[in-house]
N, C-alpha and C positions, 0 to 999 in steps of 0.2 A: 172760645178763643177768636171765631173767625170775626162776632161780631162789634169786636173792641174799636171803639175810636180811634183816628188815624191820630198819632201819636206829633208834638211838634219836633220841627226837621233833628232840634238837638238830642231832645230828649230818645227819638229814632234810632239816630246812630250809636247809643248807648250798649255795651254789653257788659254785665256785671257777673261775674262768674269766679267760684272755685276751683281749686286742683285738689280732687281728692289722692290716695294710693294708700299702696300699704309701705310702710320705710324702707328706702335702699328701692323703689320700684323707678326714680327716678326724676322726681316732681321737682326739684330745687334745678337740677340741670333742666329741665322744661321751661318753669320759668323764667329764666336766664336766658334762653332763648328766646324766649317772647318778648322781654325785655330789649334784646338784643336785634331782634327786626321790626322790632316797635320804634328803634330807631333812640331806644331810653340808656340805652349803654354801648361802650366802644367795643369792649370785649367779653366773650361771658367769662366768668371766674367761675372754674370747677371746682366742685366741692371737694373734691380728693387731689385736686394737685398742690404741688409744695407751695410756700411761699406765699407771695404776695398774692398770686392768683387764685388761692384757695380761701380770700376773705367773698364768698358770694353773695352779692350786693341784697337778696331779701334774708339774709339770716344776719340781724342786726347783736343778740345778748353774747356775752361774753361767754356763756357756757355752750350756747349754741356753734359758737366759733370751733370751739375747743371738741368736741363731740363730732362735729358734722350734721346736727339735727336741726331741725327746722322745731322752736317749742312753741314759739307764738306766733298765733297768723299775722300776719299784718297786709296793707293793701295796696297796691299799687297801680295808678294810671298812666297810662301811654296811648297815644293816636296809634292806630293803624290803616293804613289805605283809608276810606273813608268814614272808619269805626273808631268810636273811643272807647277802650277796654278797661274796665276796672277790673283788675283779679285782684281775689283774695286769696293767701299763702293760708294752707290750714298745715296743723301741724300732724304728721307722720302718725309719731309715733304714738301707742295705744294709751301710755300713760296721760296724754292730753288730750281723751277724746272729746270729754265736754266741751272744751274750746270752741273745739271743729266742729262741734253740733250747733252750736249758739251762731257761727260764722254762718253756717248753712243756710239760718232767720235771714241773713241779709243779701243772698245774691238770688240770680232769677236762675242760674241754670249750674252745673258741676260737670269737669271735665275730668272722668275718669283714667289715672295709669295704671295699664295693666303690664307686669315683665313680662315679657314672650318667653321666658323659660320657667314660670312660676306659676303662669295664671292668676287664678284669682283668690286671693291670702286673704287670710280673718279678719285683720284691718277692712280691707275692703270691704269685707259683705258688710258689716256690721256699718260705715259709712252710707251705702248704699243701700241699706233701710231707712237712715233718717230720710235718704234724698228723696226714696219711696212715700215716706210718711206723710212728706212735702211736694208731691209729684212734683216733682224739680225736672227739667230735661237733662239727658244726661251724654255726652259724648264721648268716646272711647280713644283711648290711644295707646296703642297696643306700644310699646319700648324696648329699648334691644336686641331690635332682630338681628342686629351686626355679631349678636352673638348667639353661642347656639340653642336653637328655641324651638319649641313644642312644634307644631303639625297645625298649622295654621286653622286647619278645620275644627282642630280638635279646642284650640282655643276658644275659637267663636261658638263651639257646644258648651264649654264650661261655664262660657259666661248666659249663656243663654236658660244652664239648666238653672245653675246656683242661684242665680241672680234674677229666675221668671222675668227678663225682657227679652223683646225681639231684636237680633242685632245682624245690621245691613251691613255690607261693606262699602267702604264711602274708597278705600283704596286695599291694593291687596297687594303683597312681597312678592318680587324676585327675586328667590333662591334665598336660603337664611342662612347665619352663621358667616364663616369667613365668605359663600358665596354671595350674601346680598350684598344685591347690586340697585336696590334700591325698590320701587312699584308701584308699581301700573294704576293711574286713576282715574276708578270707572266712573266717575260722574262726569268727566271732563274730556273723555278717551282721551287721557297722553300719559308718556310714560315719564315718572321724574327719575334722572339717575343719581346717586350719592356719588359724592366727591369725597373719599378717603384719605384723601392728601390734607387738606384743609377744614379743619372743624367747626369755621366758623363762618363758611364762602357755604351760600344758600345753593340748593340743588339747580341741575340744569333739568330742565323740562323738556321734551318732545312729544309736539303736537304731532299724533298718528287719526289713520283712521280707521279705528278700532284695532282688534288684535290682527286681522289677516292684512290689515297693512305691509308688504313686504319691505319697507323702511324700516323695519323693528330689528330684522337683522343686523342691521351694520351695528347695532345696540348691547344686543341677547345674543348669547351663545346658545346653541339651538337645541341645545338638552335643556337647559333653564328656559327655553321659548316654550319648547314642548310641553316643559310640565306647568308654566304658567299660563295658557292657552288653554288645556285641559281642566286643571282646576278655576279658574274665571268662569267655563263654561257649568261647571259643575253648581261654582258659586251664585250664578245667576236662576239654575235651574231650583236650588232648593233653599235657598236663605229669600226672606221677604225684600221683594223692591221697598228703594228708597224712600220714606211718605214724611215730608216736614210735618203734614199734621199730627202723626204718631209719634215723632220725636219732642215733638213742643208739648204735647200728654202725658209723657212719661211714659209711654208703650214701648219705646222702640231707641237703641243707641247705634248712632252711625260708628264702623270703628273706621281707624287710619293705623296704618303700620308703617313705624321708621324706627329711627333710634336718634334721642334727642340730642346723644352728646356728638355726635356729627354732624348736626342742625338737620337731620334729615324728616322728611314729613312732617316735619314743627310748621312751615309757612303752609299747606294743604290744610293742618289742623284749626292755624288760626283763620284760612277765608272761611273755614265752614263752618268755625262758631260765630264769623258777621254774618257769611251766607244765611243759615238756618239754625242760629240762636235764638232765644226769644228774649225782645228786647223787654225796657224795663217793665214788670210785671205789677198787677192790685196790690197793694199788703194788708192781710186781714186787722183788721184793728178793733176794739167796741168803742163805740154803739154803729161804727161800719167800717164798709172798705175803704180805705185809700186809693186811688186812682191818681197815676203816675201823669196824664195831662192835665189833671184841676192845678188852677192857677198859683193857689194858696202850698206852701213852703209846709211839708209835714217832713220829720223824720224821726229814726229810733236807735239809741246806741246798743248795739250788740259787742260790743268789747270795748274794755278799759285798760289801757297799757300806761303803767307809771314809769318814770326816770326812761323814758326813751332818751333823754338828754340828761347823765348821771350829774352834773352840772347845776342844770335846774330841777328841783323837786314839783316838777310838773306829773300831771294827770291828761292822757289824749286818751277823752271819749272819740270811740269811732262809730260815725255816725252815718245811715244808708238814708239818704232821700227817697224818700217814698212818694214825694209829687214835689210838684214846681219848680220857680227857677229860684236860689237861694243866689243874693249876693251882700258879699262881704259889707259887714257895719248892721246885717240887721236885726230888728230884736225877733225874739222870737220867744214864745211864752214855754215856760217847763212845766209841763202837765202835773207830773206829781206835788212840786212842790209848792203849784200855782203862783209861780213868781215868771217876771219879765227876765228874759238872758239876752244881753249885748253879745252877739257873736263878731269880736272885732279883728280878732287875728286864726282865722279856720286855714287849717291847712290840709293839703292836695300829697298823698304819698308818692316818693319812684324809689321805693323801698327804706334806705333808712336816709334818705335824703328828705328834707322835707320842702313845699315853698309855699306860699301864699296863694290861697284860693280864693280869688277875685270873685269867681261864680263857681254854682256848681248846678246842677242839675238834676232831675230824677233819678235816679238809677247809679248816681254818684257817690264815692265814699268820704267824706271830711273828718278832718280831725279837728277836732275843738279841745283845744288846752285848758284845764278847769283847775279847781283846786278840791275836788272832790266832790260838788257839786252833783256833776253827773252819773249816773249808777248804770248798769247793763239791765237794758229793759224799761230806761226812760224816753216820753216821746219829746219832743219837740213842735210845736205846731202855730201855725200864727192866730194862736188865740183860739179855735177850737180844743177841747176838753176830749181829746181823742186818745186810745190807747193800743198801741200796736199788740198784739196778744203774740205766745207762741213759742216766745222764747224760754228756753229749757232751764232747769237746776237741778242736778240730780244728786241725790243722795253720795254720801262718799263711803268710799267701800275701806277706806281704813282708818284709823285714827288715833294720834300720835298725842301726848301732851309735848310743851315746848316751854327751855326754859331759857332763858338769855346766860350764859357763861357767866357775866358780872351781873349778881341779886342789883345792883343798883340802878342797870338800867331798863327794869321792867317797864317802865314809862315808855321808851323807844320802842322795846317791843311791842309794849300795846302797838305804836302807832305802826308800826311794819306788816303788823298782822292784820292790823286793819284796812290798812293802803290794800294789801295782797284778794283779802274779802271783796274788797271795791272792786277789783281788778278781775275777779271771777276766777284768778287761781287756785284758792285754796276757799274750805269753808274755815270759818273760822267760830267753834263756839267756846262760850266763858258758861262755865260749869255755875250752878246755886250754889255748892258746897266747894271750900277748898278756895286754893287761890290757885294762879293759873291760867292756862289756857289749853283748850284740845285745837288740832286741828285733822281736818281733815280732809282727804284727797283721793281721785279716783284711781292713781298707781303711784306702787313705790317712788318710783324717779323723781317724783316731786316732791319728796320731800327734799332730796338731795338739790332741788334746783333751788326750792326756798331758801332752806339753811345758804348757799353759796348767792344767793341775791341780798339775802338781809345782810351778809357778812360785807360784802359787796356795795351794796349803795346803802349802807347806814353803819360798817362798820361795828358789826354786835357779833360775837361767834355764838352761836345758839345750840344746844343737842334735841333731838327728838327721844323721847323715851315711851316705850309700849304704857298702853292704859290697859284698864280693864276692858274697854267700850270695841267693839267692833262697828257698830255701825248708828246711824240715827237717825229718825224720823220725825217731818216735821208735825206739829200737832196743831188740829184746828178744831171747831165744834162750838157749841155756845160756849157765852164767857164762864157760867157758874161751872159745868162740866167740866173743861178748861184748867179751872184753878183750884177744884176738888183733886183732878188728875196730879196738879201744880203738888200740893199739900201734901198726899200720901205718897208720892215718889220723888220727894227733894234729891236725894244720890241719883235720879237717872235724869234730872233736869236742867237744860241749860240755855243758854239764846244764845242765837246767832250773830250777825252785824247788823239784821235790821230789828234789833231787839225781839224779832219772831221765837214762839215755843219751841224748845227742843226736845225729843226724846231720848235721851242716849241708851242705847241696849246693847246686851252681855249674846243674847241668847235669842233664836227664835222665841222660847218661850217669854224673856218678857213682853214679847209684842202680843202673842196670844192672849197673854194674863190683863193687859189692857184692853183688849176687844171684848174679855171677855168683863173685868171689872168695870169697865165704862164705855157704856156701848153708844152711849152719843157723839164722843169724838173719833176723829179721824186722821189717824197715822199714814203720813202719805212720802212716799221715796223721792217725788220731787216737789217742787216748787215751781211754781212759775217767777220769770224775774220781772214782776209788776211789783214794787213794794208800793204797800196800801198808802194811797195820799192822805 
């Protein structure tokens, strides 16, 4: 890390980063806040309040409205002080974790929420092995101390056993539940207080010097001095000091404790991912790396979101720069398909607002409107033959056949189903035998989001009906083996959307029965999203 090229001034102030958590931990009121001192919105809109104020500016699909959940990431830019922050929205809930996994490809660092009254939920761990996977850095924010929440120690053990990281206190609570009153931040000795009155008026700060400062009184009531004084001491004595190098490693997460929906510890949070985030990072790619100062324009889509404007039947590849400066009008070559792409109208996210992105930068997210064109897991490069590696496919864990309500418009369905495959929502396979279609997906929920989007933006009521198939595997190996395998198992055979071998299986044992009847191919739970040029 230390001995990386000084980065240029723009590409510098860049910080591209996730919100991981587990649902209901508080992530959409977070970043709404960030939004919101980012200076990208008037007011935050809570996600549980009535009316008008409970349309929250990054939760854009109609079911998302209607639910409270956040299903599709999507990404959003705003200045802060002298940083420009691109966050990406990953979705909550467990039913879309592949999303959130492929999102993960494209930022350099993930901001953990943890509830202060919950710790650390299965969602979480299991995000926080991909981030592992990817030594991503990782920062912590503990949420909800205004209500009442675990033993502040006992949190930072949990997170520390669960989760094997080291984790420092970047700030620490006074008093929790109805008593916080806000906490003490030890990087900066001063104390921030919460304003309870107003949810959306940023904390007052007080510059102390240190704890025995006698200013702190007129503050702390001196049974909450007391116990905050004692535990600081405590905190110092046995949690690891602060080490940006260990955090930019993936060793070690700074945490902060506030509670987001009183804007409290949101602004501590966000100087310390400009403070000691790591700005934009190499992207592995073959035949090399990426490096975020070469001059030359690469980048690679990690998500496809259709009908963001139900109006127009647009496609917005979302696309992470992985080097240079891109600006509007230019071409830029698509690796896979080895064709030139005019990039003329790329657009700049501030959630479901869109505008034109005159430039963009290393470490920046764009959207390019396509007509399908672009796929998840394509590169873009100005004429290098480069291939960003990395990004996930994974097998689906259940699978559904689908039929359109009117036999007449299977034709729409095809294309729905297909748009949705582009889009990395659903797999989508067409069986050898039978007519039809499976699809499939990593949690129930989605089907229920498909069925209500095709209905939705194409107007088809569709039903899911159980198959025989529980799961599938994709198949590779030489071509003769291949299409031996093809031949004697036409009922378990189908492809995918990029015409790839499918296996579809009942049973562990068919997959054994094929390891063991053909032992030159290879049955693999995921894919990478490179399809072969």
């Amino acid at each position: 890390m230390t001995n990386r090229p000084t980065l240029p001034p723009e590409i510098q102030r860049r910080r591209t980063f996730a919100i991981i958590s587990h649902p209901d931990a508080g992530k959409t009121t977070l970043t709404e806040k960030f939004l919101l001192f980012g200076g990208a919105i008037q007011m935050a809109g809570q996600v549980r309040a009535k009316g008008e104020a409970r349309r929250t500016r990054s939760d854009f699909m109609q079911m998302e409205k209607e639910r409270g959940i956040s299903v599709s990431a999507s990404a959003m830019s705003f200045d802060y002080k002298r940083y420009r922050f691109n966050l990406v929205d990953t979705p909550g809930h467990s039913d879309f974790s592949e999303d959130t996994y492929r999102t993960l490809t494209a930022v350099d660092a993930a901001v953990m929420v943890i509830d202060g009254a919950k710790g650390v939920e299965s969602q979480t761990r299991k995000l926080f092995e991909v981030c592992r996977l990817r030594d991503l850095p990782i920062l912590t924010f503990c949420n909800k101390m205004d209500r009442e929440s675990r033993d502040t120690f006992e949190i930072v053990s949990e997170i520390q056993e669960n989760l094997a990281i080291d984790v420092t206190p970047a700030s620490w609570p006074i008093g929790t539940g109805r008593d916080f009153l806000g906490a003490y931040d030890l990087l900066h000795d001063r104390i921030e207080l919460m304003d309870r009155a107003d949810r959306n008026r940023v904390a007052e700060s007080i510059q102390i010097d240190g704890l025995d400062d006698p200013r702190i009184e007129q503050y702390v009531p001196a049974d909450l001095l007391a116990r905050l004084r004692e535990e600081v001491e405590m905190a110092r004595g046995l949690l690891p000091a602060f080490d940006r190098q260990s955090i930019l490693e993936g060793h070690m997460t700074p945490i902060w404790f506030g509670s987001a929906i009183n804007s409290f510890g949101v602004k501590e949070l966000m100087d310390g991912i400009g403070e000691y985030g790591p700005e934009p990072q190499p992207q592995r790619a073959e035949p090399r790396e990426v490096s975020p100062e070469e001059p030359s324009v690469a980048g690679f889509v990690f998500k496809v979101q259709a009908n963001m404007d139900p109006k127009h039947r647009d496609r917005v590849a979302f696309v992470r720069l992985a080097s240079g400066h891109f600006e509007r009008g230019m071409k830029l070559h698509h690796v896979r398909a080895g064709k030139p792409m005019s990039i003329t109208n790329p657009v700049l996210f501030l959630a479901a607002d869109r505008e034109l992105a005159e430039e963009a930068w290393a470490g920046d997210i764009i959207g390019i409107p396509n007509h399908g064109q672009l796929r998840i897991g394509d590169t873009l490069t100005e004429g290098e033959p480069l291939r960003v590696t990395g990004i996930p496919s994974f097998a689906p864990e259940l699978l559904q056949t689908v039929r359109a309500g009117d036999p007449l418009k299977a034709k729409h369905l095809e294309k729905a189903l297909m748009q949705f495959a582009e889009e990395g929502a659903a797999k989508v396979f067409k069986p050898m035998i039978g007519s039809g279609f499976i699809v499939g997906v990593v949690g129930q929920l989605q089907f229920e989001v498909l069925a209500s989007r095709i209905e939705l933006e194409y107007g088809l009521p569709v039903r899911f009906e159980s198959t025989q198939f529980n799961s599938a595997r994709w198949v590779s190996g030489p071509k003769d083996a291949v299409e031996d395998l093809v031949s004697k198992n036409k009922q378990h055979i189908a492809h995918d959307n990029d015409g790839d071998v499918v296996f579809l299986t009942r049973l562990q044992w068919d997959i054994d029965r094929v390891v063991r009847d053909h032992p030159q191919v290879r049955l693999t739970a995921t894919k990478e999203m490179m399809a072969a040029a």
